[in-house]
C-alpha positions as CSV (number, residue, x, y, z in Angstrom):
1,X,9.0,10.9,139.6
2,X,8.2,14.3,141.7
3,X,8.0,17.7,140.6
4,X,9.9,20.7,141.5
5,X,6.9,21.6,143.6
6,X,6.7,18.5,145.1
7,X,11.1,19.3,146.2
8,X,9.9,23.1,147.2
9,X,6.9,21.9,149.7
10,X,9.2,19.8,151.5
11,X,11.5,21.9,151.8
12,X,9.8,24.6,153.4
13,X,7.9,21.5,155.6
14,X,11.5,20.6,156.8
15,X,13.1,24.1,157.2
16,X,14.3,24.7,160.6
17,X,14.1,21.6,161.6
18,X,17.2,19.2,162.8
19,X,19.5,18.4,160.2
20,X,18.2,14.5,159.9
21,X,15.2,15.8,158.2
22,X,17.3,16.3,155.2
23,X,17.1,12.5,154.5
24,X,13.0,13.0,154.0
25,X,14.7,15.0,150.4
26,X,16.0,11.4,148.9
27,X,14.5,10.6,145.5
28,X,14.5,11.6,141.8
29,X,12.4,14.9,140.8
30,X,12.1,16.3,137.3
31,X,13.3,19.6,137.9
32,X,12.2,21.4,134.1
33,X,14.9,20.7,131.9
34,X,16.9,17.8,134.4
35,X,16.2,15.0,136.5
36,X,17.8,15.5,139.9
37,X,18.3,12.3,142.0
38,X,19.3,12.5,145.7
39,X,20.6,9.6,146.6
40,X,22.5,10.0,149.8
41,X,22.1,12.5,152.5
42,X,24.8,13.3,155.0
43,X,24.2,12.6,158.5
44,X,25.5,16.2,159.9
45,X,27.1,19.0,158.1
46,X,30.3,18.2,159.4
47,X,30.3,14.6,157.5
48,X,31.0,13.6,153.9
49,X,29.1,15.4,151.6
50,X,25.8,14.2,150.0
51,X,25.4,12.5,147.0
52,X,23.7,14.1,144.3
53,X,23.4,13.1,140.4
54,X,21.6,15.2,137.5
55,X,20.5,13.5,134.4
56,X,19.9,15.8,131.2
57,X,18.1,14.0,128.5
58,X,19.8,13.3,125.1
59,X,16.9,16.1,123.6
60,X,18.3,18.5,126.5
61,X,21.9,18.1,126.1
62,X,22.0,18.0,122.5
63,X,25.5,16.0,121.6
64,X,25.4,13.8,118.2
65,X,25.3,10.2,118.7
66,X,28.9,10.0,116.7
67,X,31.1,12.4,119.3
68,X,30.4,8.9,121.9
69,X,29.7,6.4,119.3
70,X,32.8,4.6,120.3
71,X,34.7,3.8,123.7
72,X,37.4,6.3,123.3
73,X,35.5,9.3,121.9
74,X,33.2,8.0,124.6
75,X,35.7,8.2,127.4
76,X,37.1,11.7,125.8
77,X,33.4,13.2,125.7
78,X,32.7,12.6,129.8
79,X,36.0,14.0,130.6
80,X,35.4,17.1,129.0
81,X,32.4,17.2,130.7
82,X,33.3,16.7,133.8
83,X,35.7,18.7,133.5
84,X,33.2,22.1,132.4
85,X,31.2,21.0,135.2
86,X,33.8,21.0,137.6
87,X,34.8,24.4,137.0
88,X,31.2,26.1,137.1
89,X,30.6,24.3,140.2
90,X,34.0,25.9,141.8
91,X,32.7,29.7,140.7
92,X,29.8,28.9,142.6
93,X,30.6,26.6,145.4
94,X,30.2,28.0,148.9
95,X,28.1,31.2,147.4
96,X,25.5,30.2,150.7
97,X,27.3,29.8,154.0
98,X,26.4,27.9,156.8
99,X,28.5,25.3,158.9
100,X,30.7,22.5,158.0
101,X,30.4,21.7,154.8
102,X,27.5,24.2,154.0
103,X,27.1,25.4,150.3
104,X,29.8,22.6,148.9
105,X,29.4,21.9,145.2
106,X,31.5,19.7,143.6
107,X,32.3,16.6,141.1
108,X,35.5,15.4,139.9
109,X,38.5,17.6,139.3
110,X,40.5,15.8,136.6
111,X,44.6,15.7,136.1
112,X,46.0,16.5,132.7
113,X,45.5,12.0,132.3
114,X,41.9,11.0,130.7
115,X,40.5,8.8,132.6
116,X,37.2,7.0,132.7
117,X,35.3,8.4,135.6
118,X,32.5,7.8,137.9
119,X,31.8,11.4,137.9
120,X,30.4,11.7,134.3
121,X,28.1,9.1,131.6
122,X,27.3,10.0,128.6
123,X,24.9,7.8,125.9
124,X,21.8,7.7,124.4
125,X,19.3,8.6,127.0
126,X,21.5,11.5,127.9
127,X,24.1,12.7,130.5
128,X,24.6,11.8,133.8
129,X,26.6,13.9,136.3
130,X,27.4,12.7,139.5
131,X,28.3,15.5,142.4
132,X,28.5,16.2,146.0
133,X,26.9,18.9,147.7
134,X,27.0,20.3,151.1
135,X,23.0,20.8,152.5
136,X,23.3,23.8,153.9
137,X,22.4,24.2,157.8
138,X,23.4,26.6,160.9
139,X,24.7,24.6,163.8
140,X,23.0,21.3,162.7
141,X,19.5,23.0,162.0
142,X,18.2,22.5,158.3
143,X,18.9,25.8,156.1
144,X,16.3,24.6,153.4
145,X,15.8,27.9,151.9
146,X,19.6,28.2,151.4
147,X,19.3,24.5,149.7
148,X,16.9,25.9,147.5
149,X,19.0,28.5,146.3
150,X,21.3,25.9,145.8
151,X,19.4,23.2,144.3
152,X,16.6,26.3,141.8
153,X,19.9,28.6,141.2
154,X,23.1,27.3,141.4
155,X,23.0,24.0,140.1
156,X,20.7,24.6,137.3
157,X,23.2,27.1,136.0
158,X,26.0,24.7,136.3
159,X,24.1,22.3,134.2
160,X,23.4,24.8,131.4
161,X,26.9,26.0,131.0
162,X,28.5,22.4,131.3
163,X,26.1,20.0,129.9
164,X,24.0,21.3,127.4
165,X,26.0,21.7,124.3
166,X,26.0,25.2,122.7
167,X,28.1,26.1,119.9
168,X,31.3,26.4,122.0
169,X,30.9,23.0,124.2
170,X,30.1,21.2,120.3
171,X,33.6,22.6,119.3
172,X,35.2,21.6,122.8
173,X,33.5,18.3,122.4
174,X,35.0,18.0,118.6
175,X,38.5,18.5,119.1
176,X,38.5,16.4,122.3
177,X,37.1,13.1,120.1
178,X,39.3,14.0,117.5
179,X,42.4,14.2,119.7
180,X,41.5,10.5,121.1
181,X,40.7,8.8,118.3
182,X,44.6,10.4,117.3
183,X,45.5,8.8,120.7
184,X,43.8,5.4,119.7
185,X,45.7,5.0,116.5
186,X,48.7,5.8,117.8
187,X,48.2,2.9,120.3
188,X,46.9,0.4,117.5
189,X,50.1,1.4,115.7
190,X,52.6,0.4,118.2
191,X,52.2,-3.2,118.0
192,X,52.0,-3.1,114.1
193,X,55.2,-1.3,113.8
194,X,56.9,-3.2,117.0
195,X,56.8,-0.7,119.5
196,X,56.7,0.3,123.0
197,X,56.2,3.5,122.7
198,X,55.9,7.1,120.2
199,X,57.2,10.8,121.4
200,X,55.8,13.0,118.9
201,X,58.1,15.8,118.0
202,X,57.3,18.9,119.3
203,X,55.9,17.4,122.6
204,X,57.0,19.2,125.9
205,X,58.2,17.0,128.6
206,X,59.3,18.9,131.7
207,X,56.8,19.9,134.1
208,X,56.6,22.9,135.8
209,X,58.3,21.6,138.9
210,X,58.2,18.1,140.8
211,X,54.5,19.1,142.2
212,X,53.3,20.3,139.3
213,X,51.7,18.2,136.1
214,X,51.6,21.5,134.4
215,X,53.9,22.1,131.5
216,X,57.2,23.7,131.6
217,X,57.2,27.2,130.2
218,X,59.7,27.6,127.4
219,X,61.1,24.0,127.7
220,X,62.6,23.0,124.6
221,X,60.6,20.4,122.7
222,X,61.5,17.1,121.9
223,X,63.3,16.4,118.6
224,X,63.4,12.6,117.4
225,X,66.8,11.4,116.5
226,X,66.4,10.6,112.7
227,X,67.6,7.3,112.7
228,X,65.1,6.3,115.4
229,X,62.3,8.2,113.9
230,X,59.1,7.1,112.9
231,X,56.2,8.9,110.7
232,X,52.4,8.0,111.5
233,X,49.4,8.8,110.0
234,X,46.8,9.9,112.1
235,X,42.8,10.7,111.1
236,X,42.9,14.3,112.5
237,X,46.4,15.4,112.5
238,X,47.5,14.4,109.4
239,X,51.1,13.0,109.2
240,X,53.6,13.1,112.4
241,X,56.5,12.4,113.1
242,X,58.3,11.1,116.5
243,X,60.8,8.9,118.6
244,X,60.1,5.1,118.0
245,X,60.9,3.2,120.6
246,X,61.2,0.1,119.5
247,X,60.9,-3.5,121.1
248,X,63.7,-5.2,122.9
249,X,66.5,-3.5,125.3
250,X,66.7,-0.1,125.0
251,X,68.8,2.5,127.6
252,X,68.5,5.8,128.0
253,X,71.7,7.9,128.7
254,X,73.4,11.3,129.7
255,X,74.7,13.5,132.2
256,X,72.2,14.8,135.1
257,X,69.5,17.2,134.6
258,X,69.6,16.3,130.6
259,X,66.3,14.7,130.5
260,X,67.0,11.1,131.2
261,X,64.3,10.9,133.7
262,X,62.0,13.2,132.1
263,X,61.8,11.2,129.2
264,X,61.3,7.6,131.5
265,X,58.6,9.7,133.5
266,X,56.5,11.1,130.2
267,X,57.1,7.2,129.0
268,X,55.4,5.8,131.9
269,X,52.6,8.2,131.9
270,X,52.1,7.1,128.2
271,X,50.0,4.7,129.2
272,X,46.8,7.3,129.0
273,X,45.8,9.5,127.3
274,X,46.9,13.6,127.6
275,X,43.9,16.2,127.4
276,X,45.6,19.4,124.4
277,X,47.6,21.5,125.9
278,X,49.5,18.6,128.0
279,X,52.5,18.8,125.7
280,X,52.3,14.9,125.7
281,X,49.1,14.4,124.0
282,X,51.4,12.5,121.3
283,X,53.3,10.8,123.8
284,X,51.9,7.3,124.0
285,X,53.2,3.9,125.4
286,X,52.4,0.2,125.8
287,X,49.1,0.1,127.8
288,X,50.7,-2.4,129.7
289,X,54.3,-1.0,130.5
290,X,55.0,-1.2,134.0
291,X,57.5,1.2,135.8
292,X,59.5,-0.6,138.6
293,X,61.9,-0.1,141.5
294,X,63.0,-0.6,145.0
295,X,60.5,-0.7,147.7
296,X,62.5,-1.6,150.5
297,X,60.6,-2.5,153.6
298,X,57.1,-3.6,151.4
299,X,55.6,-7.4,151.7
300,X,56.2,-10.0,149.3
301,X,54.4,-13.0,149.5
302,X,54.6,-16.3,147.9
303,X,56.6,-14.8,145.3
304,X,59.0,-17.1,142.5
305,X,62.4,-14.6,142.7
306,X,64.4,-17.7,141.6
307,X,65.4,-16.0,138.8
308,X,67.2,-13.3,140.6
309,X,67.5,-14.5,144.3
310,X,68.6,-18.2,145.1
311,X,70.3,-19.7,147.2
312,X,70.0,-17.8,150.1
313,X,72.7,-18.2,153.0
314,X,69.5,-19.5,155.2
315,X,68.5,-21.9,152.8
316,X,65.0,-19.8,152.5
317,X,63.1,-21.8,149.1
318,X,62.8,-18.8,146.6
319,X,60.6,-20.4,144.5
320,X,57.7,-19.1,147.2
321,X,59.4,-16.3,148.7
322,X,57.7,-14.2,151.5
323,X,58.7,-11.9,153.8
324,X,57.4,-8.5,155.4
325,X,59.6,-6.2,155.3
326,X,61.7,-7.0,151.8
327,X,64.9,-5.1,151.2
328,X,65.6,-2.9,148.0
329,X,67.0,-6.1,145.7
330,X,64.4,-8.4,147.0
331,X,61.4,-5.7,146.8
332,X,62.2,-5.1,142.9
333,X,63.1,-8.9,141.8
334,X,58.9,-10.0,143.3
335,X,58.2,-6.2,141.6
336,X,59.4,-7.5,138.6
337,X,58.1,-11.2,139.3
338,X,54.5,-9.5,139.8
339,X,55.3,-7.6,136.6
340,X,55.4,-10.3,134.2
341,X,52.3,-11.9,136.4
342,X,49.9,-9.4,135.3
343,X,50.6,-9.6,131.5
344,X,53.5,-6.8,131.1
345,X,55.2,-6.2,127.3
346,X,57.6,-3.9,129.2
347,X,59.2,-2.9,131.8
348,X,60.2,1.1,132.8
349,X,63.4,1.0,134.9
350,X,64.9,4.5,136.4
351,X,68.7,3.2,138.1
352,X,67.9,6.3,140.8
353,X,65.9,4.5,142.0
354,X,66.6,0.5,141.9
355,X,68.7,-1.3,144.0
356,X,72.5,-1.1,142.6
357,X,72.4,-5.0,143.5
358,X,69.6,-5.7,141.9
359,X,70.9,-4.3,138.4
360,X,74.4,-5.1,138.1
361,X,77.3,-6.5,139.5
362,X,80.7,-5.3,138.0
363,X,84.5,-7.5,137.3
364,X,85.9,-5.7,140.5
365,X,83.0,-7.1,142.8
366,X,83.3,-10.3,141.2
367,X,87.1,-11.0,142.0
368,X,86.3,-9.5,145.7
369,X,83.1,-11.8,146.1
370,X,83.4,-15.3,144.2
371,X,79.9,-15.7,142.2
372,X,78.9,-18.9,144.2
373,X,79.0,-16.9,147.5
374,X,76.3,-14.0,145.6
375,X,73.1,-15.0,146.0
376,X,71.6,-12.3,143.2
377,X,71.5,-13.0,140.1
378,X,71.5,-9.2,138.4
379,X,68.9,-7.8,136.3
380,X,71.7,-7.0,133.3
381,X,72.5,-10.9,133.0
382,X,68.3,-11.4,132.7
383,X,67.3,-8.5,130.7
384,X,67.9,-10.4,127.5
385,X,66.5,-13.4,128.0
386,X,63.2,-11.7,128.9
387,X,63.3,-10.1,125.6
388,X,64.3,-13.0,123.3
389,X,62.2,-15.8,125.6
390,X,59.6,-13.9,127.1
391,X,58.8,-11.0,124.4
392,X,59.1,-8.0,127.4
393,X,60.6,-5.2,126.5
394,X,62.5,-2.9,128.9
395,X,63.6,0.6,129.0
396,X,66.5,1.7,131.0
397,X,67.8,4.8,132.4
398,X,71.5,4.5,133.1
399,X,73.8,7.5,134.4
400,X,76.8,5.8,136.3
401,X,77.0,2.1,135.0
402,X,77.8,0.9,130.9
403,X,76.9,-2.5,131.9
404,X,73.8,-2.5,130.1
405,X,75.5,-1.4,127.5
406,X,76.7,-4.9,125.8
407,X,72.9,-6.2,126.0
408,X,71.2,-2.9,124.6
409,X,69.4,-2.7,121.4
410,X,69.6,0.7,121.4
411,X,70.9,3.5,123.2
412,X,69.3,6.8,123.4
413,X,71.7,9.9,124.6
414,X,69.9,12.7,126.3
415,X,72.0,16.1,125.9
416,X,70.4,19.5,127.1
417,X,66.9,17.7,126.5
418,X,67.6,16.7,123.1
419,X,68.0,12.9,122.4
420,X,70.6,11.1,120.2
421,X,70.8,7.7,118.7
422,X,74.4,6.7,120.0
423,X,74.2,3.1,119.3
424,X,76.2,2.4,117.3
425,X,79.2,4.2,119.2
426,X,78.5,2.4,121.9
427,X,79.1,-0.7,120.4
428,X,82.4,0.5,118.9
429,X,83.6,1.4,122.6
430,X,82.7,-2.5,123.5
431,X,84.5,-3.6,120.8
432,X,87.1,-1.2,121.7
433,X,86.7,-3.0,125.6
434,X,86.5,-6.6,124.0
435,X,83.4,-6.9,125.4
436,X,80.9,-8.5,122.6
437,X,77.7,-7.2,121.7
438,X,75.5,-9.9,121.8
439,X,75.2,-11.0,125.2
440,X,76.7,-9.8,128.9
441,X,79.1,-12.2,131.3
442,X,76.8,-14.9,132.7
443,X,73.6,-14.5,130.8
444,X,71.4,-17.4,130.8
445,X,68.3,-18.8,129.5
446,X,65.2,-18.0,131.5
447,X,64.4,-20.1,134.5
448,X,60.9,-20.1,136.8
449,X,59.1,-17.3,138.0
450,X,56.4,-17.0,136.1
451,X,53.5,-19.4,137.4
452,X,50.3,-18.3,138.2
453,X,50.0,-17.9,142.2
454,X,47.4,-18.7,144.5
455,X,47.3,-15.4,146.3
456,X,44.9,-16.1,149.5
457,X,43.1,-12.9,151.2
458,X,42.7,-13.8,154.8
459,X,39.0,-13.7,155.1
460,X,38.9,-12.4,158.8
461,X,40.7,-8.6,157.2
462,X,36.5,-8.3,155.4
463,X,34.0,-8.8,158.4
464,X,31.4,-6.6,158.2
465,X,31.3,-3.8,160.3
466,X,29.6,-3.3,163.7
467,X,26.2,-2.8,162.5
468,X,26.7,-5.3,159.9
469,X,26.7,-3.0,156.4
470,X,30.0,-4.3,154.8
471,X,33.4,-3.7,154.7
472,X,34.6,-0.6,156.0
473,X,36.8,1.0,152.7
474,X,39.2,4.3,153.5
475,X,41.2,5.8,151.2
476,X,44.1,8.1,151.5
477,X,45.0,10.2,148.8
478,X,47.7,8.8,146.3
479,X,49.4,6.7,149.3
480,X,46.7,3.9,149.7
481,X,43.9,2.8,151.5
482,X,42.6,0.3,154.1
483,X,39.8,-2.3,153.6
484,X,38.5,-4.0,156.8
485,X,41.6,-4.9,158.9
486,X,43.9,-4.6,155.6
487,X,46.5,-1.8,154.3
488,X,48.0,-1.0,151.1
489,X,50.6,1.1,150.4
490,X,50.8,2.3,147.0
491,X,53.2,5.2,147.2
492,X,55.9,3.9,145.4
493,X,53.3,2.9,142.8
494,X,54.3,5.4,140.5
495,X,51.9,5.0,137.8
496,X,49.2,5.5,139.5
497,X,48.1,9.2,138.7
498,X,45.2,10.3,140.7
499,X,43.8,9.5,144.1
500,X,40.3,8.8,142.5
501,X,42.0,5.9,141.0
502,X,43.0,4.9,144.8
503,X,39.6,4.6,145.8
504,X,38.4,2.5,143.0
505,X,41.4,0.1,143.8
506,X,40.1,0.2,147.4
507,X,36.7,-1.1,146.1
508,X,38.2,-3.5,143.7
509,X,40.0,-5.0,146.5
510,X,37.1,-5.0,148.8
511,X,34.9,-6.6,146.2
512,X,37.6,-9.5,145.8
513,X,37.9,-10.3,149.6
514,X,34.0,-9.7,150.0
515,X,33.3,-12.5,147.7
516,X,36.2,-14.5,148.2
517,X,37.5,-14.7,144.7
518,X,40.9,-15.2,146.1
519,X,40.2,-18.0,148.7
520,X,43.2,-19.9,147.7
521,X,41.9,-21.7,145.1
522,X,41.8,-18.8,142.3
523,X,44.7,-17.5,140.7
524,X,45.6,-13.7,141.3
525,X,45.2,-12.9,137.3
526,X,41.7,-14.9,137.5
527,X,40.5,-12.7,140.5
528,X,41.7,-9.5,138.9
529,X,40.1,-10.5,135.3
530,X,36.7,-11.2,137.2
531,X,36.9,-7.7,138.5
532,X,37.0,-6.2,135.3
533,X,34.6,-8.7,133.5
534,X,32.3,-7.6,136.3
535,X,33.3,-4.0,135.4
536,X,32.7,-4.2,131.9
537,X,28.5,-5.7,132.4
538,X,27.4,-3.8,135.4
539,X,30.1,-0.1,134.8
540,X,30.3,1.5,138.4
541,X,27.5,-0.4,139.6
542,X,30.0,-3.2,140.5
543,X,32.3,-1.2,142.3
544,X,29.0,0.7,144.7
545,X,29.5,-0.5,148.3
546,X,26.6,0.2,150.0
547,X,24.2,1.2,146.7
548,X,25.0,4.4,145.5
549,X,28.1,5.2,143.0
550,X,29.3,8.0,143.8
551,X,31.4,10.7,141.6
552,X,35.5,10.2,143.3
553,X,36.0,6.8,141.3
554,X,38.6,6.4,138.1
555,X,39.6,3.0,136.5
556,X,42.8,2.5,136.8
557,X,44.6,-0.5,135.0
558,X,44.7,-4.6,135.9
559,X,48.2,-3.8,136.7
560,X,47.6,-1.4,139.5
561,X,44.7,-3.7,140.9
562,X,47.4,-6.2,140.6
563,X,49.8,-4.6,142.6
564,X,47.6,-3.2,144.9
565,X,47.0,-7.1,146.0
566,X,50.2,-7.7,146.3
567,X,51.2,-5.1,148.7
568,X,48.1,-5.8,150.9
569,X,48.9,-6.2,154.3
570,X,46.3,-7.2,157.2
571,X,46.5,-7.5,160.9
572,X,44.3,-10.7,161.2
């Protein structure tokens, strides 16, 4: 390893001089308190940043072995660092100028969602924090005494205020732990008590506004209805008590703007964990709940809709069904398909927006369109089955149609943001109706649609590039991302939360294709499992493209990966 020295006599040999003389800087250098490692170096100041990492020695940073001695306190521990390092390297970001990118110091900016991150590593030889930096340079000559400031100055201070724990980062660094292992038990009490998902009371829902995860200022909190209320004990907090939502067919209810769909969307973000202050750090759901809808136009291939879609006027076999550009009903029946696929115990449905088809099909329609001439079979007369056969669970929110009503194990009212337990009226108004409880008109036993498939990845979409270094990987934001000659857009991919998590998919998927581990003769779940196993024995490493990991990566469930692959489209 070299010295600081060693860093500060290259850099004056290289000042001046044209920017490629800033790869001469790659390597690891003890730097008096930190190791910094340059691992990549960006070709011109205009172009991606460079990669930097620091590494402070357990000694250095001073955190007890117990506040990461398990995954989630783990998990918890990085975020909060990442998160203190990502706000002293904004205050000083951009303090020396130059072109392009000049002066950039940055890591991962986290959402209100805790996430397991490239960006920060924490164990017993230390921390590691992953960046990128701008190397300074005017025009595209070499500013090295400008890096200097950056790399003796700047970043040091950044490290001492974010990863060395002083009296007020051990407290951060508590409460944080504390507040996941809450989290954890909340999650390990679910499927004890036979539930998809727990709304602490006092939690704030809203959000600031449709852009904003930040919470609403003087929303009212949530209540639990008392009937539906359930009390947990949790190591840190102490008692609580919140909406149980149990297993089975449950519907969610009310006028417009009440909180119907602020409740489904805190639901489906249950499915990670809230840093304090969220207002739905208590607000936790099946890790594997799914939230579904219409996604007219997306692919579908070699899907099983039989259960929903047969029959078709065409004669089209829905037992493999493909298309490219599926409508609403036919997009949500292989969503749902894909669902169950990849290991869901419940389903998230919003009717704004699913396909009316898709959902129900009322007594008026019926007499206008004899059954044998409708090729859909409607999600109401399935939704049961699923439950008593198949164990998933789903969640409705209903504003315009009771037809759910007769198969519903419970029905939650919102009214001005509070929720009610109306079941049992609504039962009384089917009895009033004649329609019975237990089951809706045409309800059946369930029928196909759940094999394993033998997705194939055409292996032309992952040729190397033209200099032969691998798969060329984009990604764009929270809409998706190409690999090789292959798209995927994951717009309508609700639960996925944060674009880093877009760019891990992207590698995910290149890593699949790269190494053929769906080739057509390896099952979609088997592919996606060997990412994961991979994931698990080598962490980022298995996800670094070209030999660096990078900060800009966060793990986002089997289920997006899943979906992701599904919606892959390529040109070859």
């Amino acid at each position: 390893m070299r010295t600081k020295r060693d860093l500060e006599r290259q850099l004056a040999a290289i000042d001046g001089r044209g920017y490629p003389a800033y790869k001469s800087l790659r390597g690891v250098y003890d730097l008096d308190g930190f190791e910094l490692s340059i691992d990549h170096v960006q070709g011109d100041p205009f172009a991606a940043p460079s990669l930097v990492s620091v590494h402070v020695p357990a000694a250095q940073a001073g955190f007890e072995r117990e506040l990461y001695a398990t995954p989630e306190r783990c998990v918890a521990l990085e975020d909060l660092l990442a998160r203190r390092f990502a706000i002293e390297a904004k205050r000083v970001s951009f303090r020396v100028r130059g072109s392009g990118k000049s002066g950039l110091i940055a890591t991962s900016s986290p959402g209100p969602e805790v996430l397991p991150r490239s960006a920060c590593e924490v164990g017993d030889e230390g921390v590691l924090l992953r960046l990128e930096m701008g190397f300074p340079a005017h025009g595209r000559t070499v500013d090295a005494r400008a890096l200097a400031t950056m790399l003796f100055a700047l970043l040091p201070a950044c490290v001492e205020r974010a990863l060395v724990c002083d009296d007020a980062c051990q407290h951060a660094a508590r409460e944080a732990v504390e507040l996941a292992e809450d989290q954890a038990t909340v999650r390990l009490a679910l499927a004890r008590l036979g539930l998809v998902a727990f709304v602490a009371d006092g939690s704030v829902l809203p959000r600031e506004s449709g852009v904003s995860a930040r919470p609403l200022r003087g929303a009212e909190p949530f209540i639990s209805p008392e009937s539906l209320s359930v009390e947990l004990d949790l190591p840190h907090r102490g008692r609580v008590r919140g909406l149980g939502v149990r297993r089975g067919v449950t519907l969610i209810v009310g006028g417009g703007y009440h909180g119907k769909s602020t409740l489904l969307k805190a639901l489906q973000e249950g499915i990670y964990n809230h840093v304090a202050g969220d207002g739905r750090e208590l607000v936790i759901t099946d890790a594997t709940a799914i939230k579904l809808r219409a996604e007219d136009g997306r692919a579908v291939r070699g899907v099983d809709i039989s259960p929903f879609i047969s029959n078709l006027p065409d004669g089209r076999d829905t037992r493999a069904f493909s298309t490219e550009n599926a409508s609403g009903s036919t997009s949500q029946a292989a969503s749902t398909i894909e669902a169950l696929e990849a290991g869901v115990q419940a389903l998230l449905i919003d009717e704004d927006t699913s396909a009316t088809n898709f959902m129900v099909r009322d007594a008026l329609m019926e007499a206008v369109v004899a059954a044998d001439h409708e090729p859909i079979t409607p999600f109401v007369e399935r939704v049961r089955a699923l439950w008593e056969e198949r164990g998933v669970s789903s969640v409705i929110v209903v504003g315009s149609s009771g037809a759910f009503f007769p198969v519903a194990d419970c029905v939650v009212q919102m009214d001005h943001y509070r929720a009610f337990d109306i079941t049992e009226r609504v039962r009384e108004v089917c009895r009033e109706h004649g329609v019975e409880a237990s089951g809706a008109k045409g309800a059946g036993a369930w029928d196909g649609g759940l094999s394993g498939r033998l997705l194939t990845l055409p292996a032309k979409a992952f040729r190397r590039d033209e200099r032969g270094r691998g798969v060329k990987v984009r990604a764009h934001g929270l809409d998706g991302f190409s690999v090789g000659s292959g798209e995927v857009d994951v717009r309508l991919v609700e639960q996925l939360v944060d674009s880093e998590q877009v760019a891990a998919l992207a590698q995910m998927v290149r890593l699949i294709g790269e190494e053929r581990l769906l080739d057509g003769s390896h099952l979609l779940a088997d592919a996606v499992d060997e990412v994961y196993r991979r994931f698990e024995h080598d962490g980022w490493w298995a996800l670094a493209a070209r030999g660096d990991v990078a900060c800009g990566f966060a793990l986002p469930r089997p289920q997006e990966l899943c979906c992701a692959l599904n919606r892959l489209r390529s040109s070859m």
